[in-house]
N, CA, C and O atoms as a DFTB+ gen file, in Angstrom:
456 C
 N C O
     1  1     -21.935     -20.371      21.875
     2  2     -22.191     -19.485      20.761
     3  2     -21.443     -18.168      20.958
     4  3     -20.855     -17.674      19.996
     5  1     -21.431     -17.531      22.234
     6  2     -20.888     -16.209      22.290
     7  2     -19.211     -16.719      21.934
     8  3     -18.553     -16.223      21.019
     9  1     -18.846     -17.501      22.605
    10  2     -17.266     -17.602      22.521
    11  2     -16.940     -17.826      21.236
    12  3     -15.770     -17.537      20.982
    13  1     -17.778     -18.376      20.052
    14  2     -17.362     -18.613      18.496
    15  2     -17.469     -16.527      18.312
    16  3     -16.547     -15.903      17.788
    17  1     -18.604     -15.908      18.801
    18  2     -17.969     -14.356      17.847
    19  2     -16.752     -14.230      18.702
    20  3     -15.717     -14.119      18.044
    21  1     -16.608     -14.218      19.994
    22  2     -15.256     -14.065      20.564
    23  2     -13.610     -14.426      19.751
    24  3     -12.541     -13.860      19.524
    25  1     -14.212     -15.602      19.557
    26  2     -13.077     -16.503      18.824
    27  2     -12.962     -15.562      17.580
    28  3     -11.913     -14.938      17.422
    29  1     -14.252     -15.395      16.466
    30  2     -14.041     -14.741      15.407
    31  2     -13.367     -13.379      15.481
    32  3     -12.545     -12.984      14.654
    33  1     -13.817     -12.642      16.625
    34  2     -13.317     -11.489      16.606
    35  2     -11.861     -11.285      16.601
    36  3     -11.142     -10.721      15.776
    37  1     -11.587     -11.887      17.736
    38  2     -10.116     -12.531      17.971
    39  2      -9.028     -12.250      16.503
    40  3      -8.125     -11.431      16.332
    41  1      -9.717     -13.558      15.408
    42  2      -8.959     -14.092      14.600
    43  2      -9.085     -12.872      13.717
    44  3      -8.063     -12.588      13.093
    45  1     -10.424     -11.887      13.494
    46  2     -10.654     -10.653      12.627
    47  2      -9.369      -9.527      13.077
    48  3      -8.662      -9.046      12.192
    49  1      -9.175      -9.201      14.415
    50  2      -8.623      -8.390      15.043
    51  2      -6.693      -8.757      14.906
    52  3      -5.734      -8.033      15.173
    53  1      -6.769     -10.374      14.308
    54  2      -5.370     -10.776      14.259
    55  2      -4.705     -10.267      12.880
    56  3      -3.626      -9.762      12.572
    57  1      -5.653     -10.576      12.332
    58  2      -5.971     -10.256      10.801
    59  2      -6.159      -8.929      10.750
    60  3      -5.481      -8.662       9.758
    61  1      -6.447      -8.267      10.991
    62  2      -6.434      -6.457      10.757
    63  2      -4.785      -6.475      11.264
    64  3      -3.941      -6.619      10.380
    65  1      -4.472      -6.373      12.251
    66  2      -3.148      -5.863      12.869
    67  2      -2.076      -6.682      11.682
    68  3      -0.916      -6.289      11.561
    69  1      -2.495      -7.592      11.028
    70  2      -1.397      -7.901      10.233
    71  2      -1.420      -7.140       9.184
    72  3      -0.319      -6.882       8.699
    73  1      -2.222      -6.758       8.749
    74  2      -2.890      -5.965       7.545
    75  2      -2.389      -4.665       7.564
    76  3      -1.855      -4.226       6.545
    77  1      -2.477      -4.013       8.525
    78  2      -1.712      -2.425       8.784
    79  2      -0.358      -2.472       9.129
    80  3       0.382      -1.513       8.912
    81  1       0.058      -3.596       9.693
    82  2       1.526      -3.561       9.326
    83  2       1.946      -3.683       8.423
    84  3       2.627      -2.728       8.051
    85  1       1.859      -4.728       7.596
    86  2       1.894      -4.703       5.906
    87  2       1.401      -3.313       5.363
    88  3       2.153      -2.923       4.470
    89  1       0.544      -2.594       5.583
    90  2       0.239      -1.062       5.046
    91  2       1.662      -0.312       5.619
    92  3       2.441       0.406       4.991
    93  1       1.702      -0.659       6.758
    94  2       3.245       0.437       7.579
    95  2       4.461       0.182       7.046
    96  3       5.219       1.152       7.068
    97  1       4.875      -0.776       6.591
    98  2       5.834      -1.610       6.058
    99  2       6.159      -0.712       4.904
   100  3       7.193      -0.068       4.723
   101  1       4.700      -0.813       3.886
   102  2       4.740      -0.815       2.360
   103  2       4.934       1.109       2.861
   104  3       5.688       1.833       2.211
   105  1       4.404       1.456       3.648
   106  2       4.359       3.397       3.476
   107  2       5.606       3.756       3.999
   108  3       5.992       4.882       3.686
   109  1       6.406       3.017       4.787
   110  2       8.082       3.198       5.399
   111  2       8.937       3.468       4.160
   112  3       9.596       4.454       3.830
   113  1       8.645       1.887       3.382
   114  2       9.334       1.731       2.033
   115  2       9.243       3.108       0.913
   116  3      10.057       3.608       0.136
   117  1       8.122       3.349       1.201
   118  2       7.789       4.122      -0.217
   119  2       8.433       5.631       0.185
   120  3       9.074       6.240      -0.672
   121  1       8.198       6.297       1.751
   122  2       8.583       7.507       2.192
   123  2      10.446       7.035       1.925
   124  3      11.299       7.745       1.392
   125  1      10.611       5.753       2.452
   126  2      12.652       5.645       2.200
   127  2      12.771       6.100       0.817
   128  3      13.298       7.197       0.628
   129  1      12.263       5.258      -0.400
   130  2      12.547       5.689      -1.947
   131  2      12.472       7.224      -2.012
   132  3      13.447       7.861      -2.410
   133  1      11.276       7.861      -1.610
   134  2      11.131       9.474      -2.006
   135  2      12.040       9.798      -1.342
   136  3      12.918      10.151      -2.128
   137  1      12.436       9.915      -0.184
   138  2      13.489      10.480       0.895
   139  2      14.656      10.244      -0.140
   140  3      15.099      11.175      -0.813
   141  1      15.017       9.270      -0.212
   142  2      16.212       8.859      -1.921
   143  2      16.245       9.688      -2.962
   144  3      17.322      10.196      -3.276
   145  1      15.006       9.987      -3.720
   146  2      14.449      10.245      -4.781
   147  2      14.888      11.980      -4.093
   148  3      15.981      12.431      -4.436
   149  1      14.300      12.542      -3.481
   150  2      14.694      13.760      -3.308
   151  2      16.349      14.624      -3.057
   152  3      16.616      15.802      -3.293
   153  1      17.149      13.652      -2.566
   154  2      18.638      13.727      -2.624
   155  2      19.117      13.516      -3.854
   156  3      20.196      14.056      -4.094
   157  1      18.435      12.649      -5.016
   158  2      18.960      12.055      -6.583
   159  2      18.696      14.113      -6.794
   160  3      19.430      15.090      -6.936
   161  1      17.691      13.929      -6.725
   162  2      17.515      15.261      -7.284
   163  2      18.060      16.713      -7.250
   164  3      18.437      17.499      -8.119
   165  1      17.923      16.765      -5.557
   166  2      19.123      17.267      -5.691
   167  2      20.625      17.448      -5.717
   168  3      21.261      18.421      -5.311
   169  1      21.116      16.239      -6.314
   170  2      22.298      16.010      -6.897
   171  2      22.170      16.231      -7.851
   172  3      23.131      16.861      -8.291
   173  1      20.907      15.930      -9.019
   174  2      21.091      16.140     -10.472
   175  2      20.691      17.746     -10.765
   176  3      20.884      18.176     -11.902
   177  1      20.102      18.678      -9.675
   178  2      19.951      19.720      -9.925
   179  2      21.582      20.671      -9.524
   180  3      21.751      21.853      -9.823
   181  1      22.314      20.048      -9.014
   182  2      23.459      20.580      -8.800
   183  2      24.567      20.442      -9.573
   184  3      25.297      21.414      -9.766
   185  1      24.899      18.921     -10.246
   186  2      25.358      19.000     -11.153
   187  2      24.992      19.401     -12.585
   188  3      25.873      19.446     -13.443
   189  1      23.571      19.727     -12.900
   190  2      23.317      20.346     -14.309
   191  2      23.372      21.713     -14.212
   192  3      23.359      22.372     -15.252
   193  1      23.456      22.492     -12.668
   194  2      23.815      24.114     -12.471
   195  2      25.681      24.384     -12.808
   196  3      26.274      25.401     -13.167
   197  1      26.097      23.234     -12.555
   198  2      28.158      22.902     -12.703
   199  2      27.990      23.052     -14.053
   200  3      29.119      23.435     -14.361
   201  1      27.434      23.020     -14.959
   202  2      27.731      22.483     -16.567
   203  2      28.965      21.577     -16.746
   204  3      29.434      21.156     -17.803
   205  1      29.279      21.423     -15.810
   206  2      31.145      20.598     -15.906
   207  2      30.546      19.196     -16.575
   208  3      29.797      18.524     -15.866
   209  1      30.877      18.701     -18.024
   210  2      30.595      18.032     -18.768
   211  2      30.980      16.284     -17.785
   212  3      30.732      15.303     -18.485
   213  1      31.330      16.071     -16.850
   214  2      31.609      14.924     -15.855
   215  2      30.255      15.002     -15.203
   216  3      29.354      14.191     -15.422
   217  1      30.182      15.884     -14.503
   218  2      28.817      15.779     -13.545
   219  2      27.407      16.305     -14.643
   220  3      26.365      16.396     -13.994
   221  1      27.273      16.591     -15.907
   222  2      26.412      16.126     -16.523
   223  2      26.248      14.742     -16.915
   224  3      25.174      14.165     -16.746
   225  1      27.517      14.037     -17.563
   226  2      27.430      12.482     -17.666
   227  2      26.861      11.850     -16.752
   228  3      26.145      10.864     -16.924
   229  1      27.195      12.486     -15.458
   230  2      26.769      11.582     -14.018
   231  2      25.255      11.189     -14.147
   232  3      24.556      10.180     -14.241
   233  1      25.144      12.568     -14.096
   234  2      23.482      12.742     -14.331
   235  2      22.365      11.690     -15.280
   236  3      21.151      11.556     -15.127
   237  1      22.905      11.303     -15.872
   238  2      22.475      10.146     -17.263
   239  2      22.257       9.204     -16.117
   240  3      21.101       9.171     -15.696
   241  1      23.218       8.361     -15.475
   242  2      23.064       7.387     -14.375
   243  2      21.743       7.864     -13.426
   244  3      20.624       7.356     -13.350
   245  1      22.248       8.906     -12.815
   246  2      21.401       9.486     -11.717
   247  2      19.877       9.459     -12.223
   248  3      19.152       8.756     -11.518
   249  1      19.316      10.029     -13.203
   250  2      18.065       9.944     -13.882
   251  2      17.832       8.757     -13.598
   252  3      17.013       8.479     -12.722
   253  1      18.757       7.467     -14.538
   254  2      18.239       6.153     -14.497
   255  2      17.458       5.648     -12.991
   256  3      16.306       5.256     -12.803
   257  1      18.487       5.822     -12.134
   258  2      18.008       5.718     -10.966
   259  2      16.914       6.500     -10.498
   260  3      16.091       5.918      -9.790
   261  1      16.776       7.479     -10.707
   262  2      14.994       7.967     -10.116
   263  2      14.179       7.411     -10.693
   264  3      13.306       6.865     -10.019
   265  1      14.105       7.294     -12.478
   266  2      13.451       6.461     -13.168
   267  2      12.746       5.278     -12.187
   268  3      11.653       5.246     -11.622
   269  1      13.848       4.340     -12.242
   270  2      13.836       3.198     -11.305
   271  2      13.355       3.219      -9.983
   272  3      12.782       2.286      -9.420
   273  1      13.615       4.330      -9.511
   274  2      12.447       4.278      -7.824
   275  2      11.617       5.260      -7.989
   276  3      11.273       5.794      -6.935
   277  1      11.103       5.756      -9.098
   278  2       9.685       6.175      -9.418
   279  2       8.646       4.707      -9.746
   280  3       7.472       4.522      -9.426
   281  1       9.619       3.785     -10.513
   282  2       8.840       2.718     -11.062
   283  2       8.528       1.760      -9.556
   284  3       7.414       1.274      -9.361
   285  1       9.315       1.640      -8.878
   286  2       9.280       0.949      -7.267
   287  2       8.242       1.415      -6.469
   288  3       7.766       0.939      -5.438
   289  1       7.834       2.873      -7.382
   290  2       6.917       3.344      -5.828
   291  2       5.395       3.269      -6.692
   292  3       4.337       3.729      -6.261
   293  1       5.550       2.697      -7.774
   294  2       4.318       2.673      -8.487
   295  2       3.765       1.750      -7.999
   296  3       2.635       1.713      -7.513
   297  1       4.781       0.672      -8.129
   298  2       4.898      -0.297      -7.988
   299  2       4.098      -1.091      -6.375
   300  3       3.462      -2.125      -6.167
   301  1       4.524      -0.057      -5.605
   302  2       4.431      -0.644      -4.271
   303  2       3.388       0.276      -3.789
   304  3       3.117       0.398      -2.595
   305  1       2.779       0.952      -4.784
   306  2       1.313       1.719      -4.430
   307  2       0.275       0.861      -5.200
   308  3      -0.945       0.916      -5.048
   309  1       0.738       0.320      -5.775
   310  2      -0.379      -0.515      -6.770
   311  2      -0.318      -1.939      -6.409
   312  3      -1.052      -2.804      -6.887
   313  1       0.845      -2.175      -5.308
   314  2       0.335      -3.485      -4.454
   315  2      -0.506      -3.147      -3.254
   316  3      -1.216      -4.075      -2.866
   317  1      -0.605      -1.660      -2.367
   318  2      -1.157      -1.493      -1.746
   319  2      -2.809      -1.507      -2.038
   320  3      -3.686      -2.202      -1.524
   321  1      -2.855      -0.880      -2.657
   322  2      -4.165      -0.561      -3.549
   323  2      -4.900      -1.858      -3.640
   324  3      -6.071      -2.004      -3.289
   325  1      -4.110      -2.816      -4.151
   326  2      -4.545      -4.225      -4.452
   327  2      -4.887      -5.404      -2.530
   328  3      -5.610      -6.275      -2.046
   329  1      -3.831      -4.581      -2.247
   330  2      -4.241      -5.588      -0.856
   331  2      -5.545      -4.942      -0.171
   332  3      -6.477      -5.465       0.439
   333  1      -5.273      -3.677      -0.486
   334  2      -6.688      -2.384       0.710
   335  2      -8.020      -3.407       0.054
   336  3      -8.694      -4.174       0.743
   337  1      -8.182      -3.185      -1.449
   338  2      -9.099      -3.975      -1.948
   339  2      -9.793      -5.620      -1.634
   340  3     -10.990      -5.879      -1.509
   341  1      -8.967      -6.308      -1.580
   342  2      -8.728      -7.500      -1.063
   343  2      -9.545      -7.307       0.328
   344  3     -10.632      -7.874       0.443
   345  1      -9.079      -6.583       1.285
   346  2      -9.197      -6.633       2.257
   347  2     -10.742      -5.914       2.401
   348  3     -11.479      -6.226       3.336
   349  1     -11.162      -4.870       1.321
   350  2     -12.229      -4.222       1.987
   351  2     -13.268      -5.386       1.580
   352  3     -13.900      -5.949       2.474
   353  1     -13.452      -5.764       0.155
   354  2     -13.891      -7.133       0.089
   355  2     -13.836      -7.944       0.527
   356  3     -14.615      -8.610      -0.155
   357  1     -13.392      -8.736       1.446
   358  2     -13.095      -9.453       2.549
   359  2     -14.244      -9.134       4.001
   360  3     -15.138      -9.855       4.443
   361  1     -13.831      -7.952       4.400
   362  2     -14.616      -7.172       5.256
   363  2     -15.673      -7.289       4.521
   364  3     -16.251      -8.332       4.829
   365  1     -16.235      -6.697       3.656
   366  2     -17.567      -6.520       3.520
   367  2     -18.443      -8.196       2.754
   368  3     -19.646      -8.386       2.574
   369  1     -17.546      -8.914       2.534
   370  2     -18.311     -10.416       2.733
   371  2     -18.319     -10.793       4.041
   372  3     -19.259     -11.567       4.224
   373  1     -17.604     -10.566       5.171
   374  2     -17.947     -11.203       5.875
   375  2     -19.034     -10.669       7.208
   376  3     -19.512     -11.279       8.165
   377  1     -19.147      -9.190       6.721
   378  2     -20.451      -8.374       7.115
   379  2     -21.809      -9.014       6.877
   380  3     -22.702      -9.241       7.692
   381  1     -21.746      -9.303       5.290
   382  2     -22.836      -9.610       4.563
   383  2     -23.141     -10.649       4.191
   384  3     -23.668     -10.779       3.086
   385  1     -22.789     -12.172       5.378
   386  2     -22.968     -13.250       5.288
   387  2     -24.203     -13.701       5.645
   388  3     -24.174     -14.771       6.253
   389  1     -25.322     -13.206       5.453
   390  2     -26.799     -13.886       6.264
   391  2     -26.835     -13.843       7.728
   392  3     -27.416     -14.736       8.346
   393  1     -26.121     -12.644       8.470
   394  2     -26.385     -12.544       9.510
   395  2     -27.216     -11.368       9.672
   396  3     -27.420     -10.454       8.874
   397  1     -27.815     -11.612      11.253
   398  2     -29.278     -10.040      11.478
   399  2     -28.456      -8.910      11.823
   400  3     -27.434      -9.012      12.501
   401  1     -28.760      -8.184      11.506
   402  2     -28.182      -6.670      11.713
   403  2     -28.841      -5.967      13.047
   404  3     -30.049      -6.178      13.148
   405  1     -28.245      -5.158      14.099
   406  2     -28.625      -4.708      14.917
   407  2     -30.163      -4.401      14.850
   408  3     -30.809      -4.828      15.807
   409  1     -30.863      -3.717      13.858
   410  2     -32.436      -3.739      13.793
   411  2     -33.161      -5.038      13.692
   412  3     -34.374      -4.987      13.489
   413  1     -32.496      -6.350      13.823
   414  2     -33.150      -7.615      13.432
   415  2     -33.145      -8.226      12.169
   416  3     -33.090      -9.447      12.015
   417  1     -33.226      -7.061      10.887
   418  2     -33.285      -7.648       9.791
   419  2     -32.193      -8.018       9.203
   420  3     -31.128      -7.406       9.275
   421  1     -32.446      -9.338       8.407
   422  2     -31.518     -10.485       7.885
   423  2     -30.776      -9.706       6.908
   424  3     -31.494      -9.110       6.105
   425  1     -29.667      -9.576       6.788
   426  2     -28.700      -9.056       5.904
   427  2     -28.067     -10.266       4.802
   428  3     -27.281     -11.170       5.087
   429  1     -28.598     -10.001       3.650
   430  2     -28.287     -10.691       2.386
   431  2     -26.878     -10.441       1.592
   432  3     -26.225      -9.417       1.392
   433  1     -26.654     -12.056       1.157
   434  2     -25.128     -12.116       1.063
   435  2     -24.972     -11.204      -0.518
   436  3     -25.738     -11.072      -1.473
   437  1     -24.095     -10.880      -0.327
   438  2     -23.565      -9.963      -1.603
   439  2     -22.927     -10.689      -2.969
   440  3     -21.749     -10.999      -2.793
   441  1     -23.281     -10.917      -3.864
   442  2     -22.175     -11.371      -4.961
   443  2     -22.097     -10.464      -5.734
   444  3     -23.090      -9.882      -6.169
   445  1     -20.635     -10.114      -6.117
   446  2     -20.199      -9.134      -6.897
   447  2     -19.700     -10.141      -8.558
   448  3     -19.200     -11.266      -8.565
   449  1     -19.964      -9.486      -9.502
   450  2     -19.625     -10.123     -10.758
   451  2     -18.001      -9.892     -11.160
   452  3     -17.531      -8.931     -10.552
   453  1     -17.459     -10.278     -11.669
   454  2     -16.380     -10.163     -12.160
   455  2     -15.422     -10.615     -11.691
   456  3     -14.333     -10.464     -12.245
């Protein structure tokens, strides 16, 4: 019996460390885009101080592109969001499976609607 929580813990503890790398992964990605996103900018704040009608055109492109890794980082915050969730639900079913809680009393399983 002890070696099955062993085992569980094990496989919980394998499962977290994959989980925060996937969080480290997704927060690397998102700091690279802004780190990007902040050089677009200031390129487009330098060429709209030039008025030189070339490096305003540029600028049309350049926008597009922040556009586009503003939408990437929405993007990849609203998959995070979605996995944290996943995961805290996860955790907290498998807290609240009919097992006794340190005071003895039986802890009742949770169903959430929707």
């Amino acid at each position: 019996m002890e070696g099955d929580v062993l085992s569980g813990f094990g496989d919980r503890h394998n499962v977290d460390g994959k989980l925060l790398q996937g969080f480290q992964k997704s927060f690397v990605d998102v700091q690279d885009i802004l780190d990007q996103n902040r050089l677009l900018i200031n390129e487009i704040n330098q060429n709209h101080e030039s008025k030189q009608p070339d490096n305003l055109s540029r600028n049309v492109g350049l926008i597009k592109e922040l556009n586009n890794n503003i939408r990437r980082v929405a993007s990849l915050y609203g998959d995070l969001s979605h996995s944290f969730a996943r995961s805290v639900d996860a955790s907290s079913e498998g807290e609240s499976s009919g097992t006794l809680k340190s005071d003895g009393k039986a802890n009742q399983k949770r169903f959430r609607s929707g």
